[in-house]
C-alpha positions as CSV (number, residue, x, y, z in Angstrom):
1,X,-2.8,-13.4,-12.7
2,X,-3.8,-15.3,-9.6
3,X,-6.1,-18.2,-11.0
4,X,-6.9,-20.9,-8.0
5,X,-5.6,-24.5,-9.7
6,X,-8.6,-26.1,-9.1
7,X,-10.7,-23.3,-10.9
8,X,-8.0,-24.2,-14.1
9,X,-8.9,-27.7,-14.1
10,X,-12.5,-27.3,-13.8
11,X,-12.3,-25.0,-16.7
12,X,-10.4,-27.2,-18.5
13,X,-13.0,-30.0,-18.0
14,X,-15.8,-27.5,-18.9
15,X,-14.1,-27.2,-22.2
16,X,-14.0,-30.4,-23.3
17,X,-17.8,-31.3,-22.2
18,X,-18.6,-28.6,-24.2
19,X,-16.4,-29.7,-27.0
20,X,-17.8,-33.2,-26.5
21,X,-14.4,-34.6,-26.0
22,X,-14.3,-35.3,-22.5
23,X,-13.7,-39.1,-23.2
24,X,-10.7,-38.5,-25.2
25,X,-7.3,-39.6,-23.2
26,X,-5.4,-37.3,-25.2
27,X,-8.0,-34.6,-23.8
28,X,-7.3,-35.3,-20.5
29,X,-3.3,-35.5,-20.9
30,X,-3.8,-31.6,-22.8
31,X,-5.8,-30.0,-19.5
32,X,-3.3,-32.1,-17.1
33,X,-0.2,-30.7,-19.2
34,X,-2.5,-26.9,-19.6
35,X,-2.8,-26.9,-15.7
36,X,0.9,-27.7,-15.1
37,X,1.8,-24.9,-17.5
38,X,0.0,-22.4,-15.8
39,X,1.4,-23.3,-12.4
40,X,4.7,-23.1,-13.6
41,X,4.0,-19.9,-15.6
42,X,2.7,-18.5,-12.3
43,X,5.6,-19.2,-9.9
44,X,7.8,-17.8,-12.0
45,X,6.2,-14.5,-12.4
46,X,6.2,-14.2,-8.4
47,X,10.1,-14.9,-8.3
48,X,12.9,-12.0,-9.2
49,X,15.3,-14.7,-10.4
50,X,17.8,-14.1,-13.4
51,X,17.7,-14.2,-17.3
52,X,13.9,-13.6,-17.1
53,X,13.3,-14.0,-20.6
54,X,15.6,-17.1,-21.1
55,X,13.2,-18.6,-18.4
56,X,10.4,-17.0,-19.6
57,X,10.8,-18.7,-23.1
58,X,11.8,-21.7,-21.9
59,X,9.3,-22.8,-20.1
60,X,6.6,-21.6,-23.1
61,X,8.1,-23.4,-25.5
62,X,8.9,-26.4,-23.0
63,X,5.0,-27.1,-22.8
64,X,4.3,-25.9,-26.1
65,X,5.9,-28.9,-27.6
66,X,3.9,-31.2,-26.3
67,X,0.5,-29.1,-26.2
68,X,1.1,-28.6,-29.8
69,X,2.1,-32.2,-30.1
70,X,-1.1,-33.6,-28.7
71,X,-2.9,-31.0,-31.1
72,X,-1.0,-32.4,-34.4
73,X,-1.9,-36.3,-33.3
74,X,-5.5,-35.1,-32.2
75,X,-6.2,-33.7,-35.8
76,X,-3.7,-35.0,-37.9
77,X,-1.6,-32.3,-38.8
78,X,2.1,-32.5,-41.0
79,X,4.8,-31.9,-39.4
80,X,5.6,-28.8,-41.8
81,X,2.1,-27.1,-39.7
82,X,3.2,-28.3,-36.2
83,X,6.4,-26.7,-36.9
84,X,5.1,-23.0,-38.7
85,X,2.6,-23.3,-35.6
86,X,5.1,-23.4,-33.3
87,X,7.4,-20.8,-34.9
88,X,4.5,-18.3,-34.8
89,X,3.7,-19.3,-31.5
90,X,7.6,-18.4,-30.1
91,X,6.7,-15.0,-32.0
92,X,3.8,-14.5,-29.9
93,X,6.0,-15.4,-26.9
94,X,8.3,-12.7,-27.5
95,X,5.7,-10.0,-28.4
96,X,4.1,-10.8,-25.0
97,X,6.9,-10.7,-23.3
98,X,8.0,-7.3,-24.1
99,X,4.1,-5.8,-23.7
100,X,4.3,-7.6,-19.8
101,X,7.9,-5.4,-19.9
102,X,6.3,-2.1,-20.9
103,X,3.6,-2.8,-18.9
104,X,5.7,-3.7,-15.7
105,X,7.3,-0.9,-16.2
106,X,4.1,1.6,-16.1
107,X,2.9,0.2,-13.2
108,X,6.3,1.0,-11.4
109,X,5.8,4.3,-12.9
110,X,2.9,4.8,-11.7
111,X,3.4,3.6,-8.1
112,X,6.8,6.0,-7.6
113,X,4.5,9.2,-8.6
114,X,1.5,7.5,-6.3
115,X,4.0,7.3,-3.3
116,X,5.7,11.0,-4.4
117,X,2.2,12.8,-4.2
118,X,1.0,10.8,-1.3
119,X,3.9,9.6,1.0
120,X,6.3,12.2,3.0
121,X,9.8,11.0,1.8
122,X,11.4,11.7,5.0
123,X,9.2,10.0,7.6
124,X,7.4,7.7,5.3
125,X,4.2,8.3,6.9
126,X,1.4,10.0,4.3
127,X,1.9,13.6,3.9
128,X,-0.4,16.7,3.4
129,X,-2.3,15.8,0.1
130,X,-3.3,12.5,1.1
131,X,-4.7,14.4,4.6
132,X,-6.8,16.4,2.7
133,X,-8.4,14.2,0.4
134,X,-8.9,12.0,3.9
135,X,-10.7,14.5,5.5
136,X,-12.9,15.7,2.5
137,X,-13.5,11.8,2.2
138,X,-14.7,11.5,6.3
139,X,-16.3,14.9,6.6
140,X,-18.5,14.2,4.0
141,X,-19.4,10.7,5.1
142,X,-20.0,11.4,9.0
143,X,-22.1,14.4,8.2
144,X,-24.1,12.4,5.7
145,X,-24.3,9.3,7.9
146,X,-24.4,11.5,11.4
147,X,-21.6,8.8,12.2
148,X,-18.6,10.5,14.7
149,X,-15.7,11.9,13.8
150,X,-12.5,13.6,15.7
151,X,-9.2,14.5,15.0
152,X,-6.1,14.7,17.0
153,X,-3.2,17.5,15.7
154,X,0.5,17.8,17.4
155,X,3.6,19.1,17.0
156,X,7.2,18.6,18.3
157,X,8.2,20.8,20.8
158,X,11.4,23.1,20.5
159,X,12.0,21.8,17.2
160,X,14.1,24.7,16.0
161,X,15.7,24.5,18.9
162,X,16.8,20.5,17.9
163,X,17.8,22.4,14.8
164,X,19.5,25.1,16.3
165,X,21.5,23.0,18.4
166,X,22.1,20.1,17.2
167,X,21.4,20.7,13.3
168,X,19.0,19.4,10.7
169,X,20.5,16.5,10.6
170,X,19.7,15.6,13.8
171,X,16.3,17.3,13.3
172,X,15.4,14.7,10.5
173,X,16.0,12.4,12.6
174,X,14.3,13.4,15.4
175,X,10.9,13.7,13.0
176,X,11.5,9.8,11.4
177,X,11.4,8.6,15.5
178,X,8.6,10.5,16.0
179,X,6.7,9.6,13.3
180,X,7.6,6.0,13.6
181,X,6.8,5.7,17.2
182,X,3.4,7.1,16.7
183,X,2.4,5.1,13.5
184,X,3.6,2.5,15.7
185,X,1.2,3.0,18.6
186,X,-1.4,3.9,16.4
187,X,-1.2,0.3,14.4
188,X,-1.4,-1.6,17.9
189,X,-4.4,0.4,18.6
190,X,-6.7,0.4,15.8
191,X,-5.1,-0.3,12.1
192,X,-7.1,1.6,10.4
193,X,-6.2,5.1,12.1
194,X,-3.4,6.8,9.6
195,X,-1.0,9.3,10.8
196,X,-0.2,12.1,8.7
197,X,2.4,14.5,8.4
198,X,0.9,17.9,7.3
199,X,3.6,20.6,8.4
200,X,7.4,21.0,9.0
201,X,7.1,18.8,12.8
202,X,3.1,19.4,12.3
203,X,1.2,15.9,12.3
204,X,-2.7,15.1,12.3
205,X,-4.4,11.9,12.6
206,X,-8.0,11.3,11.9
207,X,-10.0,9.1,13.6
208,X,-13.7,7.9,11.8
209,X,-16.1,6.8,14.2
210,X,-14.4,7.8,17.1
211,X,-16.1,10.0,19.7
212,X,-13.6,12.7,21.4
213,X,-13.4,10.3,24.7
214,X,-12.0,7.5,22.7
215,X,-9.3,10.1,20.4
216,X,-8.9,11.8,24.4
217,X,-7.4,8.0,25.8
218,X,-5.8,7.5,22.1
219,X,-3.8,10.6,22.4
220,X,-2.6,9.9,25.2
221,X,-1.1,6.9,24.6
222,X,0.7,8.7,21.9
223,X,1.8,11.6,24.0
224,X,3.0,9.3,26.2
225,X,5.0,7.1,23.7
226,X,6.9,10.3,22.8
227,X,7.7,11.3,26.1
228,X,9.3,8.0,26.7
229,X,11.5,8.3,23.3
230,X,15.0,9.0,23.6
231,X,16.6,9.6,20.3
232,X,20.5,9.0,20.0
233,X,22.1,11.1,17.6
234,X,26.5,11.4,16.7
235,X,26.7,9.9,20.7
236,X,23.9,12.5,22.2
237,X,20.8,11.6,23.5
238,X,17.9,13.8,22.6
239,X,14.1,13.8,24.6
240,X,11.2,15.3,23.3
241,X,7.8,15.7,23.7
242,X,4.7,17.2,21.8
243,X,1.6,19.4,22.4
244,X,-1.4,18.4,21.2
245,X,-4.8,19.3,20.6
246,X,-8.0,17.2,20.0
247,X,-11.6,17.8,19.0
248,X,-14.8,15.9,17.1
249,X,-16.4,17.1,14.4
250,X,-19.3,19.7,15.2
251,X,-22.6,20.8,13.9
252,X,-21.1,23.9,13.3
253,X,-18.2,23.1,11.1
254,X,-19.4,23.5,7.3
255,X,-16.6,22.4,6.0
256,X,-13.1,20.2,7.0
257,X,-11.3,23.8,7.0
258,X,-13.8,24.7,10.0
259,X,-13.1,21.5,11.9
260,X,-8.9,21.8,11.1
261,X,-9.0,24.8,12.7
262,X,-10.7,24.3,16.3
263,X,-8.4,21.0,16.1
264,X,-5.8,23.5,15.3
265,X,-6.6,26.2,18.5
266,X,-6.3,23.6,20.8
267,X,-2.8,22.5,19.9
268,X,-2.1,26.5,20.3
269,X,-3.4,26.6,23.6
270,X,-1.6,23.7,24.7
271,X,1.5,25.4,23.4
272,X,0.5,28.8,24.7
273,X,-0.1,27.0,28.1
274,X,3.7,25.6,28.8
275,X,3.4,23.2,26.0
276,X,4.0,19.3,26.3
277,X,0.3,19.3,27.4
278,X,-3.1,17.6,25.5
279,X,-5.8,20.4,25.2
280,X,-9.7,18.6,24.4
281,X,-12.5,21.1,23.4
């Protein structure tokens, strides 16, 4: 845990005003050596170096000599209770040691299913249940707060055909450009706009507080980024582009289903209408 140093050493000097010990030496030299501990405890939970444990305990029972040390010269204690103490201490050590294991490993657990049910494993942009929970999220908020919302939706056109001639192969790849290329233009724009993948080569990107002028010039930027990609695949050079279709959130729409699909008509029109076009309504 991230603890600033100075926070330690004003708790440690909190400690012994309260203990009324604060003019001990040997007080002082126990929150100096306390401190030191932690910092070294801390660096060395940030660092994947080897023999983890071997570290691990060494550096525990490296300052527990002399913590305990100070404690058996503080209050007397035999040798026999410094030494029990500091068996049952090592003990401790280990049983913490494997709880920080299992608990490691949960977390790592946890994040792999977190990235499986949110993140598209292909184009490692967020996929179709993160979109919806998105949207339920900033439909609910701009019609509670009357604050703008609009959406942009695209697709790749002729994908089949990339597929068709070229194979899947080539078609995956073609999506991971794509996707990258957007999420890239998207994070120089405004960092908090996320681009989703929702469909086969079907993508949607949400933009809160964005009036349909602003999503207009933003989609074209992306449009544009696209048309300028050329994707090399096995020594052939592959050009795409994508239709599109933007709207902002209406009065009308009662739910996010109602606003998907106007967002959705105008990417049909544009791909009714010749496609590699951006269609606003």
């Amino acid at each position: 845990m991230r603890i600033p140093y100075w926070l330690i050493v004003l708790a440690g000097i909190a400690f012994m005003l309260l203990n009324g010990n604060i003019s001990q030496p040997l007080s002082w030299v126990y929150t100096g050596l306390f401190v030191v501990f932690y910092v070294f405890s801390y660096v060395q939970s940030t660092h994947l170096w080897r023999w983890p444990f071997t570290r691990y305990a060494t550096v525990a029972l490296g300052f527990a000599l002399p913590l305990w040390y100070l404690v058996k010269m503080r209050f007397n204690l035999s040798w026999s209770t410094y030494a029990e103490e500091m068996i049952n201490y090592m003990i401790l050590v280990s049983l913490m040691y494997g709880y920080f294991k299992i608990q490691d490993k949960d977390r790592r657990i946890k994040d792999r299913l977190f990235q499986s049910a949110n993140w598209d494993a292909l184009t490692k942009v967020q996929n179709f249940a993160a979109y919806d929970r998105a949207i339920g999220y900033e439909f609910r908020r701009s019609a509670g707060h009357d604050a703008d919302l609009s959406m942009v939706m695209f697709d790749i056109d002729h994908f089949k055909c990339v597929n068709d001639t070229y194979g899947h192969l080539a078609g995956d790849e073609v999506l991971k450009r794509v996707a990258s290329t957007v999420a890239s233009t998207l994070k120089a724009i405004d960092p908090k706009v996320v681009l989703y993948r929702t469909g086969g080569e079907e993508f949607n990107i949400i933009f809160p507080n964005y009036d349909v002028d602003q999503t207009r010039e933003v989609a074209q930027r992306v449009f544009d980024a696209v048309k300028n990609l050329t994707i090399s695949y096995n020594d052939v050079d592959i050009n795409v582009t994508i239709s599109v279709g933007v709207s902002a959130l209406s009065v009308k729409d009662s739910n996010p289903l109602d606003f998907y699909k106007r967002v959705d008509a105008n990417l049909y029109h544009s791909k009714q209408n010749g496609r590699q076009q951006i269609t606003v309504g």
